[in-house]
C-alpha atoms as an extended CHARMM CRD file, in Angstrom:
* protein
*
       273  EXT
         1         1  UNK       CA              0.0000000000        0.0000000000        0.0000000000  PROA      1               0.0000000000
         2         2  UNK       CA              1.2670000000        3.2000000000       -0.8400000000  PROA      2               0.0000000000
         3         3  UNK       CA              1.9780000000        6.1260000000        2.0220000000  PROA      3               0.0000000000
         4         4  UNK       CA             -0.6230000000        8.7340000000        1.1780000000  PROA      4               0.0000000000
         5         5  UNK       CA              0.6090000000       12.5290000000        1.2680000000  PROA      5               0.0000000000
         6         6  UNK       CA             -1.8550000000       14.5060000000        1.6330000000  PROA      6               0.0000000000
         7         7  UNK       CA             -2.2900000000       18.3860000000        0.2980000000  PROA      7               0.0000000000
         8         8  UNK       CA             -1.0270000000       21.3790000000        2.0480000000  PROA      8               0.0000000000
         9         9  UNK       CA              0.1350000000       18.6300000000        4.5720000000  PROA      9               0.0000000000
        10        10  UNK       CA              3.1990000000       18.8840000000        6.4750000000  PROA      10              0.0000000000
        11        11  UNK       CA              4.0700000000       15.6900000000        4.4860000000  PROA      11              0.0000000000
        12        12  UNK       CA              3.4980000000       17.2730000000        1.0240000000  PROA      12              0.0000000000
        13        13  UNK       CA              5.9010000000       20.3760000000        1.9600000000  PROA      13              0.0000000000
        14        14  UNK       CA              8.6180000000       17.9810000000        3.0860000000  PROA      14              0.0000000000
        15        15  UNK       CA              8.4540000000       16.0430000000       -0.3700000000  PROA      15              0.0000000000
        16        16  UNK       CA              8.4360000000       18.7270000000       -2.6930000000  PROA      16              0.0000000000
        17        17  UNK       CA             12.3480000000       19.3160000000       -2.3040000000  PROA      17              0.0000000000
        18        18  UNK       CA             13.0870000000       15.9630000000       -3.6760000000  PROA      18              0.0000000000
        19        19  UNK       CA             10.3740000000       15.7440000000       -5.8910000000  PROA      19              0.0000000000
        20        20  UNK       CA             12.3770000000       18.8330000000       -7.2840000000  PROA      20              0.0000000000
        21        21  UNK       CA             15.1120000000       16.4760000000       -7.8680000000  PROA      21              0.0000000000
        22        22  UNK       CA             13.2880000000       13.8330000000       -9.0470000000  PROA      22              0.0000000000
        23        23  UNK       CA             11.4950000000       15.8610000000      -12.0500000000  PROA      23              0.0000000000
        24        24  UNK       CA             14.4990000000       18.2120000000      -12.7970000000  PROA      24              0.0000000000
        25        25  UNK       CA             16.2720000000       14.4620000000      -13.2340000000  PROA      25              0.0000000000
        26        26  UNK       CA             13.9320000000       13.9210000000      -16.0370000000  PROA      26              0.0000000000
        27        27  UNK       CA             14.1300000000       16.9280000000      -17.1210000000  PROA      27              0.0000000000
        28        28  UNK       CA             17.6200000000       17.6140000000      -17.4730000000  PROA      28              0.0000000000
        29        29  UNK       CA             19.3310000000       14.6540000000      -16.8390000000  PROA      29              0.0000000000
        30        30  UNK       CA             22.6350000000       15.7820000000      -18.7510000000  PROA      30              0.0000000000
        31        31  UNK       CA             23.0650000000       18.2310000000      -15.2630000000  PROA      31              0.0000000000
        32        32  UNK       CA             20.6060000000       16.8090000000      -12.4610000000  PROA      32              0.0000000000
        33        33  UNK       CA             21.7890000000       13.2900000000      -11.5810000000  PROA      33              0.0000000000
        34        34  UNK       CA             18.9910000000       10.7050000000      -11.2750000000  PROA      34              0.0000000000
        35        35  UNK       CA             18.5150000000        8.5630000000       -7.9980000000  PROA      35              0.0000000000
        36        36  UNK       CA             17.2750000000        5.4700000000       -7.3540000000  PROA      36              0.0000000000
        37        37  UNK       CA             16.8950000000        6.2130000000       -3.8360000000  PROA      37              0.0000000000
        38        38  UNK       CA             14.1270000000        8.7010000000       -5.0940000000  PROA      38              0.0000000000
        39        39  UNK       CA             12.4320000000        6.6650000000       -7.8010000000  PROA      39              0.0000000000
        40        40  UNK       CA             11.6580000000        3.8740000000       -5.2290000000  PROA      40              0.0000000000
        41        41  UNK       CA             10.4320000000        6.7690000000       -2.7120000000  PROA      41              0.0000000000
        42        42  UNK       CA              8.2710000000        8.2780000000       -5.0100000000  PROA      42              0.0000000000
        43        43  UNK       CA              6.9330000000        5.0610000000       -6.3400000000  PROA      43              0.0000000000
        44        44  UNK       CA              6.0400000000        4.2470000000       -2.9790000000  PROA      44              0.0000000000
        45        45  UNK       CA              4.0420000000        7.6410000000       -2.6290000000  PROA      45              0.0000000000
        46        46  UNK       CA              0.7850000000        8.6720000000       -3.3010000000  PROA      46              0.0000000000
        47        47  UNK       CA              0.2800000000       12.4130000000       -3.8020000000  PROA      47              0.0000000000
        48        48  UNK       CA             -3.0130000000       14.3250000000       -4.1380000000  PROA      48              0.0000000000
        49        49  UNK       CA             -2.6220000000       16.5280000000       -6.9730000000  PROA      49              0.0000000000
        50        50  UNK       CA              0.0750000000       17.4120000000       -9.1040000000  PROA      50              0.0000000000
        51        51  UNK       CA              3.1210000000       19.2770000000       -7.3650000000  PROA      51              0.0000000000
        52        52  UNK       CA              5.0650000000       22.3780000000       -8.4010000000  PROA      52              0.0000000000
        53        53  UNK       CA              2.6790000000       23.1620000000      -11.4180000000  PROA      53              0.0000000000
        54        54  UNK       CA              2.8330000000       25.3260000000      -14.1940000000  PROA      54              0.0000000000
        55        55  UNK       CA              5.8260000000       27.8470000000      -15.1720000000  PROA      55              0.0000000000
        56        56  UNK       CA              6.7700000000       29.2050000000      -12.1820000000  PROA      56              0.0000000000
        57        57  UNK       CA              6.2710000000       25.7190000000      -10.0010000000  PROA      57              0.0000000000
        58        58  UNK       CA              8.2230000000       24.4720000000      -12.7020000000  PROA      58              0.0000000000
        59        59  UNK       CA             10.9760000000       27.0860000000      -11.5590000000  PROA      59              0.0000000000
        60        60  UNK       CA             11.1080000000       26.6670000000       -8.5580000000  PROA      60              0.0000000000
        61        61  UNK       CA             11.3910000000       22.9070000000       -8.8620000000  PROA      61              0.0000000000
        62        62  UNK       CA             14.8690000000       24.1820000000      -10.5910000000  PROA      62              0.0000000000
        63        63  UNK       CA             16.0350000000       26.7160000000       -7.8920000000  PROA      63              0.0000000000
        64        64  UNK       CA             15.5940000000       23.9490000000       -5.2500000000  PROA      64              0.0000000000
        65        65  UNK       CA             17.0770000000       20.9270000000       -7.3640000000  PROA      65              0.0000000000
        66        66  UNK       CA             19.8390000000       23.8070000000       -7.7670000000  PROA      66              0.0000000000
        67        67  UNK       CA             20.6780000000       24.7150000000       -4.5260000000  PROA      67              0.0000000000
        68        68  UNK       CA             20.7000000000       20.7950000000       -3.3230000000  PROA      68              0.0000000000
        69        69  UNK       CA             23.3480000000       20.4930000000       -5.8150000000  PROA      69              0.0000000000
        70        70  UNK       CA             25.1310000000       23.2710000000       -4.3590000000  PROA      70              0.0000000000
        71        71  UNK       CA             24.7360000000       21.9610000000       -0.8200000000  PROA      71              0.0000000000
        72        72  UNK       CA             26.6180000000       19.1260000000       -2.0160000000  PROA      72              0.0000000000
        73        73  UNK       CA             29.4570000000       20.2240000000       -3.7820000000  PROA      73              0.0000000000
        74        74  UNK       CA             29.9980000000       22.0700000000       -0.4600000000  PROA      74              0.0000000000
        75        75  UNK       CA             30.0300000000       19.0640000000        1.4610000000  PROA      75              0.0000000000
        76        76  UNK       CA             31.7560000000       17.0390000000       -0.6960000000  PROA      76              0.0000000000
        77        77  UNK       CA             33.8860000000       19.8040000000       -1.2530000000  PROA      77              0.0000000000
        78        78  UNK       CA             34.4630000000       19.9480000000        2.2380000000  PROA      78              0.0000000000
        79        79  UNK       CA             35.1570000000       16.0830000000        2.8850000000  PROA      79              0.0000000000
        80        80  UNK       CA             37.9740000000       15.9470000000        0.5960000000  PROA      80              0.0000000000
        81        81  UNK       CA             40.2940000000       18.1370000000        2.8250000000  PROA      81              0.0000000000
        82        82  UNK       CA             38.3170000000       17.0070000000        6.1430000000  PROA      82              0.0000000000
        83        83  UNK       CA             37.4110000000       12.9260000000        5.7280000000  PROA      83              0.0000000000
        84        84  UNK       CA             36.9140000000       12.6990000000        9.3890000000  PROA      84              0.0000000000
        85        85  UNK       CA             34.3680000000       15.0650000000        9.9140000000  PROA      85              0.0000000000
        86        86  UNK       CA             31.0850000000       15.1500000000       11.4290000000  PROA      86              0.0000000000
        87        87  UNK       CA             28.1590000000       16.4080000000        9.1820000000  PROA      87              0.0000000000
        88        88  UNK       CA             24.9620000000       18.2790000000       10.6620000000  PROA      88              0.0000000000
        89        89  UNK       CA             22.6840000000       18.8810000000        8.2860000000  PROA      89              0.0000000000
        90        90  UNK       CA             20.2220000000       21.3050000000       10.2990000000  PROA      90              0.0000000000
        91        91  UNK       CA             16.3630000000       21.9680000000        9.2660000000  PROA      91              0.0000000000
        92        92  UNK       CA             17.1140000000       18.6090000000        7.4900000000  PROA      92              0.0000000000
        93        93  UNK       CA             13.2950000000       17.7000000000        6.6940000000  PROA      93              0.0000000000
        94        94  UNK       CA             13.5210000000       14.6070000000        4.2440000000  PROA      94              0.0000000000
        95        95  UNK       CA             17.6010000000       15.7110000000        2.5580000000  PROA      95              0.0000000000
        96        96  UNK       CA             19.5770000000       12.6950000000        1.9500000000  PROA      96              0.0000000000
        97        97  UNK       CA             22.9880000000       15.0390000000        0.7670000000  PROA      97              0.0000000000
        98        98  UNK       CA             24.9980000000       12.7820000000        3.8880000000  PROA      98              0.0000000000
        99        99  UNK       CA             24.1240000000        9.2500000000        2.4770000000  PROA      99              0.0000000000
       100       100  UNK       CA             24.4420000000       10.9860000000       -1.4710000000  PROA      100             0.0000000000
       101       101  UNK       CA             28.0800000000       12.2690000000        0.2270000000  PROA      101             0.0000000000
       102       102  UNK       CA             29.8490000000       10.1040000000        2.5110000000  PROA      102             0.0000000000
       103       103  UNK       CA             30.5100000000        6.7100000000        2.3190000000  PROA      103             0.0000000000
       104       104  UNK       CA             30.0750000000        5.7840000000        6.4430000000  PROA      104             0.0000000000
       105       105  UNK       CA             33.2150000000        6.7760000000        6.7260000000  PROA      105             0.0000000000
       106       106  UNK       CA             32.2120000000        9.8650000000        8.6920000000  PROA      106             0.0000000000
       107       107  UNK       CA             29.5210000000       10.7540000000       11.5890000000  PROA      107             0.0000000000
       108       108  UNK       CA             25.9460000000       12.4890000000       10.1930000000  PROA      108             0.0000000000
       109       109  UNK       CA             23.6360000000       14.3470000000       12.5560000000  PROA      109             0.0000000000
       110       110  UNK       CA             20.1030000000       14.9320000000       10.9220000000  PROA      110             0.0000000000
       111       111  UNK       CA             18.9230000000       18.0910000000       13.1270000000  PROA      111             0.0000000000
       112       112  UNK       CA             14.6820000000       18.8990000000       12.9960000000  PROA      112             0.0000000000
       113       113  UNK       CA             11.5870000000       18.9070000000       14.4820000000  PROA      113             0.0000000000
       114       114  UNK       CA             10.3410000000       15.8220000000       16.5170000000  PROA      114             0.0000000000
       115       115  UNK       CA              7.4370000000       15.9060000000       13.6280000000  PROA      115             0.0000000000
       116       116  UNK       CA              9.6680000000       15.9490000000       10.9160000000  PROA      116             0.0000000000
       117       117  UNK       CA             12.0020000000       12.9800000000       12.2780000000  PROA      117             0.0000000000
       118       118  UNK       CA              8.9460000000       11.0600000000       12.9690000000  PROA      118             0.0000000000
       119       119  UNK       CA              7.8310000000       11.9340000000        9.2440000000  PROA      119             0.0000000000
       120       120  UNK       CA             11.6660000000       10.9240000000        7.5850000000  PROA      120             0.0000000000
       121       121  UNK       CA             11.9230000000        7.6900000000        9.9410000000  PROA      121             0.0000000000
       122       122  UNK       CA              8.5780000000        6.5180000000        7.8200000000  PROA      122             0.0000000000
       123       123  UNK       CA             10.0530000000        7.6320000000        4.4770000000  PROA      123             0.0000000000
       124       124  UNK       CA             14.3030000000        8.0040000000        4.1250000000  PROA      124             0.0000000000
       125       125  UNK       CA             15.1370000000        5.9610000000        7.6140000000  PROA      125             0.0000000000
       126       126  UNK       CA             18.2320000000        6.7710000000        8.7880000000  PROA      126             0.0000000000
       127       127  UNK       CA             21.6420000000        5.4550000000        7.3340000000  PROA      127             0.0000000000
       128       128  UNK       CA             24.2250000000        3.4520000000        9.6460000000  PROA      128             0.0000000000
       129       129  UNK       CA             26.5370000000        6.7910000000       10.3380000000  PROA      129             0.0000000000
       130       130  UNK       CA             23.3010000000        9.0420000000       10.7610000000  PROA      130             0.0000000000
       131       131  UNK       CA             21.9810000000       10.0300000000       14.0110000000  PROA      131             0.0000000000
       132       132  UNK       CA             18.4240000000       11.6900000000       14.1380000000  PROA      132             0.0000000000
       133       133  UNK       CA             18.3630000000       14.5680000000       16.8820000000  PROA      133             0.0000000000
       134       134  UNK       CA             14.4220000000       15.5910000000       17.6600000000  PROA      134             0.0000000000
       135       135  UNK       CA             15.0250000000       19.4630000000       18.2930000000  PROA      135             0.0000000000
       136       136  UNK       CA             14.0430000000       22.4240000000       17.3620000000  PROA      136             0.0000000000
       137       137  UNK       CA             16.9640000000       23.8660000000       14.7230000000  PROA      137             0.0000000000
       138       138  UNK       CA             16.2610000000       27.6870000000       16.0470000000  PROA      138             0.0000000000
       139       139  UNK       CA             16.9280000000       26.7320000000       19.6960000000  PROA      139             0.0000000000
       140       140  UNK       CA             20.4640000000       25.4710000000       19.2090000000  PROA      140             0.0000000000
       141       141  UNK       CA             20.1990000000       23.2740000000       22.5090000000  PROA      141             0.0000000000
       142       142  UNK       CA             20.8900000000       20.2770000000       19.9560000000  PROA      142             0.0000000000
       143       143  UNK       CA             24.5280000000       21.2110000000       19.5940000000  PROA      143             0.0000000000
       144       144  UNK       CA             25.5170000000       19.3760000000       22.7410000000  PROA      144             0.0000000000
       145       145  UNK       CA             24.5040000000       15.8070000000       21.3590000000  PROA      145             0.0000000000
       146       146  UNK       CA             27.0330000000       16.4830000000       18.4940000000  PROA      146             0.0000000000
       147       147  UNK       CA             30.7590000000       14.9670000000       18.6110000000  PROA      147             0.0000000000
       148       148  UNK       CA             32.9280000000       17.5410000000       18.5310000000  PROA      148             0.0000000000
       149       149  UNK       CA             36.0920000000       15.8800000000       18.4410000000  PROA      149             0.0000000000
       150       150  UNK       CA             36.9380000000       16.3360000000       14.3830000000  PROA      150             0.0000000000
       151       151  UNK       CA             35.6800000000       19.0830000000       12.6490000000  PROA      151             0.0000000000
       152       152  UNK       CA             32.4390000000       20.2510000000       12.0520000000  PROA      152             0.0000000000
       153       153  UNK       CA             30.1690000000       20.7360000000        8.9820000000  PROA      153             0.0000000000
       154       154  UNK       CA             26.4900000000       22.7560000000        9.4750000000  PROA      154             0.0000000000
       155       155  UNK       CA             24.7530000000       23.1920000000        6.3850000000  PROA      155             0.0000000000
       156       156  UNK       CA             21.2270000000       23.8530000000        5.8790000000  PROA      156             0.0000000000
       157       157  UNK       CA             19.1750000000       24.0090000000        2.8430000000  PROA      157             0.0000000000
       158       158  UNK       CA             15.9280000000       26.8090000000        2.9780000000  PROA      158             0.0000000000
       159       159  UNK       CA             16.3090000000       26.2580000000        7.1970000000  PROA      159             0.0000000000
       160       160  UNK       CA             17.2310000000       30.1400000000        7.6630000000  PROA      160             0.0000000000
       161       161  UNK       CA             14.9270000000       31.5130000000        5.0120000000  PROA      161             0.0000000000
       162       162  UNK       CA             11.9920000000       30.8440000000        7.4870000000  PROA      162             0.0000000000
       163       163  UNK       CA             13.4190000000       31.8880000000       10.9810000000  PROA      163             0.0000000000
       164       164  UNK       CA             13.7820000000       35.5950000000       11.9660000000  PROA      164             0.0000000000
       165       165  UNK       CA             17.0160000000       37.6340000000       11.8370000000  PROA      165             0.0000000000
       166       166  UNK       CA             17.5780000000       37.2450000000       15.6380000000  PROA      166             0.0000000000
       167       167  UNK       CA             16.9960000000       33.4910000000       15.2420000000  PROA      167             0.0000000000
       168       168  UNK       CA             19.9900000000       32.9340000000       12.1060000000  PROA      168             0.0000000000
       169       169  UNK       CA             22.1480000000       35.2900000000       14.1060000000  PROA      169             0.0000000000
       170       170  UNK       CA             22.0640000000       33.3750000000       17.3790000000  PROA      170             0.0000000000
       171       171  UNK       CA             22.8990000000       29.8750000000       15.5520000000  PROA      171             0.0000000000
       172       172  UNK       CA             25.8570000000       31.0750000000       13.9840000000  PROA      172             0.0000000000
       173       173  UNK       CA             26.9750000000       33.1400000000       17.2580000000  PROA      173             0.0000000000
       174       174  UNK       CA             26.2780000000       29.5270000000       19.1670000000  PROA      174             0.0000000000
       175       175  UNK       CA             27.7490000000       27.4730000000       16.4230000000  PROA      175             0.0000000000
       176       176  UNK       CA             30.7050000000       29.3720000000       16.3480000000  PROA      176             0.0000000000
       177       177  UNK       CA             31.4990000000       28.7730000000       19.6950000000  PROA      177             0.0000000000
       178       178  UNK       CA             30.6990000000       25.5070000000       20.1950000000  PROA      178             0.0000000000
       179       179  UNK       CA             32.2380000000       23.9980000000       17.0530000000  PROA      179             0.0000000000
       180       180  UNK       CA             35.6160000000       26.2830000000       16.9070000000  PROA      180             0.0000000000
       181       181  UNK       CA             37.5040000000       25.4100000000       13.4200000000  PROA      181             0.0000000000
       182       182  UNK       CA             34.3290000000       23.8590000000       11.7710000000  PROA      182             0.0000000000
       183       183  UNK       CA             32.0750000000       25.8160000000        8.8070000000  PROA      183             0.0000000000
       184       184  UNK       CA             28.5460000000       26.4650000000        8.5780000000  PROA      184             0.0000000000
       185       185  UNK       CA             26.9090000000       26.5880000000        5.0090000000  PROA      185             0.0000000000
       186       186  UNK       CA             23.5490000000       28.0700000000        4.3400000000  PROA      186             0.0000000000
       187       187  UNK       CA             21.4350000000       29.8060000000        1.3600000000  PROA      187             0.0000000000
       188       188  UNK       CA             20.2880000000       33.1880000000        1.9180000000  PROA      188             0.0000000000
       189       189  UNK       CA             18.8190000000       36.5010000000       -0.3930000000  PROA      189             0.0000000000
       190       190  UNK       CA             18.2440000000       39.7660000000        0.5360000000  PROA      190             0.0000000000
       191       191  UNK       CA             15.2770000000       41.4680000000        2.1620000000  PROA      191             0.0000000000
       192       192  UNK       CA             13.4970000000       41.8730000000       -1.6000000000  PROA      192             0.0000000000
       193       193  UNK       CA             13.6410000000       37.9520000000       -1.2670000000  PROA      193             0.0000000000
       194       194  UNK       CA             12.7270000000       37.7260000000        2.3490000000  PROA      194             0.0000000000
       195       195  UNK       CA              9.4510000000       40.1380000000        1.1750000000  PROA      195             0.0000000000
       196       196  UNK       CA              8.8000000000       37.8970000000       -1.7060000000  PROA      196             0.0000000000
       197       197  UNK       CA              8.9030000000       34.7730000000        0.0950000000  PROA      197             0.0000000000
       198       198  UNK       CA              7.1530000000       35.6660000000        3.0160000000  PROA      198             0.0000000000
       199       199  UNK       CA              3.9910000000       37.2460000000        0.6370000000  PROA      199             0.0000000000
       200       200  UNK       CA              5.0630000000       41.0070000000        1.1520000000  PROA      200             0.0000000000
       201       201  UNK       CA              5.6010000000       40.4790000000        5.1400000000  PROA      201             0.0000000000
       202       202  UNK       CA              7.7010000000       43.7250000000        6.1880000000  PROA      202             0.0000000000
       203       203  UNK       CA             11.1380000000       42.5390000000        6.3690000000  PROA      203             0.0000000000
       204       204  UNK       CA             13.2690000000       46.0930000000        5.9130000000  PROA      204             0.0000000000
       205       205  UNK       CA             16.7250000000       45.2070000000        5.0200000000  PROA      205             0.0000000000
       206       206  UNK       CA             17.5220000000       43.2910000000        7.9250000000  PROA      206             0.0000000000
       207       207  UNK       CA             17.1080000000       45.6740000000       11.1680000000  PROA      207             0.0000000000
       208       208  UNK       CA             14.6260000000       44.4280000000       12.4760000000  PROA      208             0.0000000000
       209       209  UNK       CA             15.4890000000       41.3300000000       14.5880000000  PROA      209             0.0000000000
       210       210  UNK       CA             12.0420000000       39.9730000000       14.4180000000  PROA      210             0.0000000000
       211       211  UNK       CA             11.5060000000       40.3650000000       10.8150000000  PROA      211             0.0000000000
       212       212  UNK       CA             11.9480000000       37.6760000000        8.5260000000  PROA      212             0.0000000000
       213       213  UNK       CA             15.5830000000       36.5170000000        7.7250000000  PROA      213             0.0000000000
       214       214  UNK       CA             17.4900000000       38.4330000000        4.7530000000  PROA      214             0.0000000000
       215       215  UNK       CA             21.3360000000       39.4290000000        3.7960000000  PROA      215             0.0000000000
       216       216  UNK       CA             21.5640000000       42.3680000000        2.0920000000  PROA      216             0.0000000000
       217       217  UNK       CA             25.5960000000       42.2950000000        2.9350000000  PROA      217             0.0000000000
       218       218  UNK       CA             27.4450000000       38.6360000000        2.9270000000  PROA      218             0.0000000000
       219       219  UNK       CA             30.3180000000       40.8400000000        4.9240000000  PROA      219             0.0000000000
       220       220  UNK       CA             28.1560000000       41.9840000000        7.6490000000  PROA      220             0.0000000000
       221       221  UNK       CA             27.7880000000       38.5150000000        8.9270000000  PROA      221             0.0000000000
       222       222  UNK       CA             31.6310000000       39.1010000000       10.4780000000  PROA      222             0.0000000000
       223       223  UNK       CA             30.2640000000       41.0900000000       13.0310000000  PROA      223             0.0000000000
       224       224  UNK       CA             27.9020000000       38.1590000000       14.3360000000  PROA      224             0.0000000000
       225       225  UNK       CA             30.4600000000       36.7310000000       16.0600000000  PROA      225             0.0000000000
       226       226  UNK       CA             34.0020000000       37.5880000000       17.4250000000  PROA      226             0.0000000000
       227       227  UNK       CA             34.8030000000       33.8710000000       16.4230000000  PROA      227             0.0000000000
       228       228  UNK       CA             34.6020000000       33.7940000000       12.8340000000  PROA      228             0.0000000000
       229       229  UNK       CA             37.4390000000       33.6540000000       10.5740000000  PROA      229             0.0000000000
       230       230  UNK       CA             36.1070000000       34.1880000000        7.0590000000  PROA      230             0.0000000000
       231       231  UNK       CA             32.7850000000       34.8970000000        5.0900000000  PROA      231             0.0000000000
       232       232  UNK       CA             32.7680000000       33.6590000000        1.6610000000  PROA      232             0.0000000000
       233       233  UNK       CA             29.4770000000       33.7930000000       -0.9620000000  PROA      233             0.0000000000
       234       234  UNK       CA             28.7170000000       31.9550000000       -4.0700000000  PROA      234             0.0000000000
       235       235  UNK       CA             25.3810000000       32.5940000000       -6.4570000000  PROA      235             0.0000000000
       236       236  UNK       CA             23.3570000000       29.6460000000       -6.1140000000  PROA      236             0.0000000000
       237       237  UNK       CA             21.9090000000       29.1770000000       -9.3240000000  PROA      237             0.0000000000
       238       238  UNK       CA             24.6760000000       29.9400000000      -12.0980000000  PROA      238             0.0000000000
       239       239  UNK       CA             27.8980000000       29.6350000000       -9.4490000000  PROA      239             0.0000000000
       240       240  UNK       CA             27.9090000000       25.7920000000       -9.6460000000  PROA      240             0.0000000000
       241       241  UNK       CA             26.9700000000       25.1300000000      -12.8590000000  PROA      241             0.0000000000
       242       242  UNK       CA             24.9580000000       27.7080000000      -15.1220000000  PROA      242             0.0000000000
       243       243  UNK       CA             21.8850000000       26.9370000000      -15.3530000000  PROA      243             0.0000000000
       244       244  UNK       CA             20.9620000000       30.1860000000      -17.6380000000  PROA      244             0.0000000000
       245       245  UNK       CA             22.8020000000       28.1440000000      -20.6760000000  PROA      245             0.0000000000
       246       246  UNK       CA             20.3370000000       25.1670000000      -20.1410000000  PROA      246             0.0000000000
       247       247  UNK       CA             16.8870000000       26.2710000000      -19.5170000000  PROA      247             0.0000000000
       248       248  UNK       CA             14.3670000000       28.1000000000      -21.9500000000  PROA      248             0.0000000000
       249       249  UNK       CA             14.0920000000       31.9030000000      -21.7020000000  PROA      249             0.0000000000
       250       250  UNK       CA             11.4670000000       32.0090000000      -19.2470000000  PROA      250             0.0000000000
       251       251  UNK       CA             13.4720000000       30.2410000000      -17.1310000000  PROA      251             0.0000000000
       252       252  UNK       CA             16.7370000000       32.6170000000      -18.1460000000  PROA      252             0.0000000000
       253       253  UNK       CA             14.7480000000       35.8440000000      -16.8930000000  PROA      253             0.0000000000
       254       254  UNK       CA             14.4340000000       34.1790000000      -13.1950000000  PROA      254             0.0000000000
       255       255  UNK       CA             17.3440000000       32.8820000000      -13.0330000000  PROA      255             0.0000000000
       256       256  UNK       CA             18.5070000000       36.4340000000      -13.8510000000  PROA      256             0.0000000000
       257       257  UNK       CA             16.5820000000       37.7520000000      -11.3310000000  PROA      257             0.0000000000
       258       258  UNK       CA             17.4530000000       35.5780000000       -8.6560000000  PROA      258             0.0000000000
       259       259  UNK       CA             20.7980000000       36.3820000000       -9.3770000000  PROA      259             0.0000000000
       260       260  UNK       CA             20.6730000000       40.2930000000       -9.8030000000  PROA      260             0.0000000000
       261       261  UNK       CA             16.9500000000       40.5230000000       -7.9810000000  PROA      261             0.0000000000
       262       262  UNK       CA             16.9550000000       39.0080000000       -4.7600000000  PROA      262             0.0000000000
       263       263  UNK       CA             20.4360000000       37.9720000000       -4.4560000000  PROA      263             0.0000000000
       264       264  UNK       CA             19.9080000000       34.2900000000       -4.0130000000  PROA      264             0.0000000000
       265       265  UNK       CA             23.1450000000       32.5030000000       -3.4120000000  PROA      265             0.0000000000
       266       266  UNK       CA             24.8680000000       30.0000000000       -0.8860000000  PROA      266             0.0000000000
       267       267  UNK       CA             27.2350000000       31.5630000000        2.4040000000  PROA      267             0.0000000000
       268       268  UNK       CA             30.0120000000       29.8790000000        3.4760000000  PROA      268             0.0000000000
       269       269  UNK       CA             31.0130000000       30.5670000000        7.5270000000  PROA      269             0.0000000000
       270       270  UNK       CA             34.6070000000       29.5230000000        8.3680000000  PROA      270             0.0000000000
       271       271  UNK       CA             35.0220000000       29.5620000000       12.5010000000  PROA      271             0.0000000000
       272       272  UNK       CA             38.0460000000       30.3580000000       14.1460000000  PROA      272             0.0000000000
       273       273  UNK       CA             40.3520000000       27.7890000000       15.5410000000  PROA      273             0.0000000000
């Protein structure tokens, strides 16, 4: 029997990411690698209605394919100067980037809410080096069940986009102490995104701490914390591999815009020793 998903479930907003994947696959498979792991999940599914229609669902299918594939060249990236490391991937809903990146040769930590675990346990169970921590991502209290010993990987994939700017500003201040020498990776635009996203919610350039997350400034995120090192930045959806060269021109003009409009790209946090 298949696992029914339900619409405008919690279920249904966990899937679409890798249903993202799994029709960008098709859809460009010289550039979005195919997975087996998500044919057999999605065969197992059964969906009401059809997900991430029309032009612009058809977009953003692409920008989130697109930024998974960013999330793990950073990893993997990552891994090939650090093997031992431990992974967090925080806000982690149903991602699979540690199993698609490691090969149990290093420690995962899959960091969300108690729902959401219960949710992923049902549908991508856990891998051998994976650990599921039940927490709320925002609260940071879930950083003392991580092993600190090597270094330390955060990255999180459309986590911060939905927290406040008090919220993103105390995880990297806590992060940065807690996991000295480690790096924290996340995807970020600037307050014309945050309005966007959050349906015109006032969000004014990031000043108000309360207001939904933006980064109008990569730089400014030095002054966080006394304890990081470096800030680096990388545009999400032609940085990694341009995307604008393989789409139609519909899909050119946003991914324009998302470049030059809202400023959507990936931030790379390097703590201090």
């Amino acid at each position: 029997m298949k696992y029914h998903i339900a619409k405008g479930s919690l279920e249904e907003t966990l899937v679409l990411p890798l249903y993202s994947r799994y029709i960008c696959a098709q859809r460009y498979p010289h550039i979005f690698p195919g997975s087996r792991r998500l044919e057999r999940l999605f065969a197992s599914l059964d969906c009401e209605g059809k997900l991430l229609e029309g032009p612009m669902g058809s977009f953003a299918a692409l920008a989130m394919a697109e930024r998974h594939q960013a999330m793990v060249c950073e990893v993997r990236g990552y891994l090939l100067d650090h093997p031992r490391s431990c992974l967090v991937n925080l806000g982690c809903g149903l991602d699979d980037t540690i199993a698609e990146t490691t090969d149990g040769s290093c420690q995962g930590y899959l960091v969300d809410r108690p729902e959401v675990i219960a949710i992923r346990a049902r549908l991508v169970p856990p891998g051998k080096n994976e650990t599921c921590i039940s927490a709320n991502p925002a609260r940071c209290d879930w950083v003392k069940k991580v092993d600190a010993e090597h270094d330390v990987m955060v990255f999180s994939a459309g986590l911060f986009p939905s927290l406040t700017n008090s919220q993103v500003k105390q995880i990297v201040y806590t992060l940065s102490h807690r996991f000295a020498g480690g790096v924290l990776v996340f995807d970020a635009c600037n307050h014309r995104g945050a309005k966007l996203l959050h349906g015109g919610k006032k969000g004014q350039r990031g000043t108000e701490a309360d207001a939904p997350f933006c980064l109008d400034r990569t730089e400014s995120v030095k002054g966080w914390s006394g304890y990081i090192q470096s800030v680096a930045e990388r545009n999400c959806m032609r940085g990694y591999q341009d995307l604008e060269r393989e789409v139609g021109w519909f899909s050119k003009a946003l991914v324009r815009f998302c470049e030059n409009g809202i400023n959507f790209r990936i931030v790379k946090v390097l703590f201090q020793s």
